[in-house]
N, C-alpha and C positions, 0 to 999 in steps of 0.2 A: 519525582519531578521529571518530567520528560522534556524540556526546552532544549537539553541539551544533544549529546548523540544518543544515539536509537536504532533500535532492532526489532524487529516484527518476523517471528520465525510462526508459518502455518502450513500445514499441507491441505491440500483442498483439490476435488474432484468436480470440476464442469458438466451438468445433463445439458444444456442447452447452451448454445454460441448463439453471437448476436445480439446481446445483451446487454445495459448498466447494470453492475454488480457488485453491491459492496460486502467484501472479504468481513473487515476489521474497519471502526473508524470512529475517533476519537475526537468527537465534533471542535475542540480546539487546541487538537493536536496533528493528527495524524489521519490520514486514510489508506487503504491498500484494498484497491479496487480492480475489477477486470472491464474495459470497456467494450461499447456494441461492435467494437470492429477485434472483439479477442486478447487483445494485449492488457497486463497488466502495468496501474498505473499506483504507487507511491508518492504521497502528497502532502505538503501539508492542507490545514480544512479553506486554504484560499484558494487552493487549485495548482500551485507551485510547486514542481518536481519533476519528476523522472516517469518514462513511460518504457517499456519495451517493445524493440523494434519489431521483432517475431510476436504471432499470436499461439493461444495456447490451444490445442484440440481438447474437445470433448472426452467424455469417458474413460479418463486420465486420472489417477493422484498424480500430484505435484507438490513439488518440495517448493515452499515460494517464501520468501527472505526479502523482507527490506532494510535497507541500513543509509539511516544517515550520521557520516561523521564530522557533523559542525555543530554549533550552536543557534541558537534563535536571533536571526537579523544578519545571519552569510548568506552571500550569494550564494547560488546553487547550482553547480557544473557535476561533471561527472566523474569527478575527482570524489565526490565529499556526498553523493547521492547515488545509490547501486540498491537492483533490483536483481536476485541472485533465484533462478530457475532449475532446480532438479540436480543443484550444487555449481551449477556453470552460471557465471557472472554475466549478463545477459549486455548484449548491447544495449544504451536506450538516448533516448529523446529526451532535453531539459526544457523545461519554458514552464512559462505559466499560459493555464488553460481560460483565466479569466481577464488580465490585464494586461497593457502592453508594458513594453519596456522589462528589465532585467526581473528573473525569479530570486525572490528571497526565501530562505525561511521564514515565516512568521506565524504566529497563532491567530486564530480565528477569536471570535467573539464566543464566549460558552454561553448561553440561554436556559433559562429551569429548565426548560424542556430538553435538550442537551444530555448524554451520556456516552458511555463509550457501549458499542453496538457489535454485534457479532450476525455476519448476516442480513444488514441491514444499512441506511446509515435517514436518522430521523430527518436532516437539514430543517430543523425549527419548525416539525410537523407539514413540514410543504409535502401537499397533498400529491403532485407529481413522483417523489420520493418514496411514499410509503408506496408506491406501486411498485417498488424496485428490489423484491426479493433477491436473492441469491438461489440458483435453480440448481441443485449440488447436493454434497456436504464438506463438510470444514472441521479438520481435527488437528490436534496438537498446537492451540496457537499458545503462544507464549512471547511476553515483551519483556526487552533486558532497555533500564537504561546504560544503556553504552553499543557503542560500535562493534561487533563480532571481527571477528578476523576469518580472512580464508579458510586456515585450520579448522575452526570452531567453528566453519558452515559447513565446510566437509563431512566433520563429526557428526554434528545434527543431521545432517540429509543422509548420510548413511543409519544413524539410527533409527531413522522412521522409513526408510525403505524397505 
């Protein structure tokens, strides 16, 4: 069950910038994306989360960590939502992408159509979406329920370095 804290540990290599690009994404859970301006973004599937302020360059591994440590229906500041790059805890942006007013956690609607995607992310077969490969590759991903600790990202990013 992942409603509660969450970790999304992946390393993943960029061939093209400029891009929508989905990482990992768990159509009513979770996404961890790279947008067309480069930065990665952390989200729940309504669009509420964390982005990073820096973008990522091309032709790169990257150690890339999301961590959220609240439950389903907190607010979501940058206390309780971190986007952890190459082992350093990245600055980032909270808000939500789709609605006004305060970011929540919350889950999306799942649909048969619906799974959790690598590389892709289906949004309920909307035909804009499936045009949105991932132009890369993506290895080691791996999801813990529960929040990582510092230590424990340091470990991981030095093990896959």
């Amino acid at each position: 069950d992942l409603d509660g804290p969450l970790s999304v540990v992946t390393r993943f290599r960029l061939d093209r910038l400029g891009r929508h690009q989905h990482v990992v994404a768990c159509d009513d859970k979770f996404a961890l994306w790279v947008t067309p301006s480069d930065k990665v973004r952390f989200v729940n599937t309504l669009g509420d989360g964390a982005e990073t302020v820096a973008p990522l360059d091309a032709g790169k591994w990257h150690s890339v960590i999301g961590v959220f440590r609240g439950t389903a229906g907190d607010a979501i500041d940058t206390d309780n939502v971190e986007i952890w790059i190459d082992g350093v805890r990245s600055a980032v942006t909270v808000g939500s992408a789709r609605r006004s007013g305060p970011a929540v956690w919350a889950k999306g609607t799942l649909h048969p159509s619906d799974a959790c995607a690598i590389g892709f992310e289906s949004h309920q077969g909307e035909a804009t979406h499936q045009q949105l490969p991932f132009f890369g590759a993506i290895d080691e991903l791996v999801l813990f329920s529960r929040a990582l600790s510092a230590e424990e990202i340091g470990r991981l990013t030095a093990a896959g370095s």
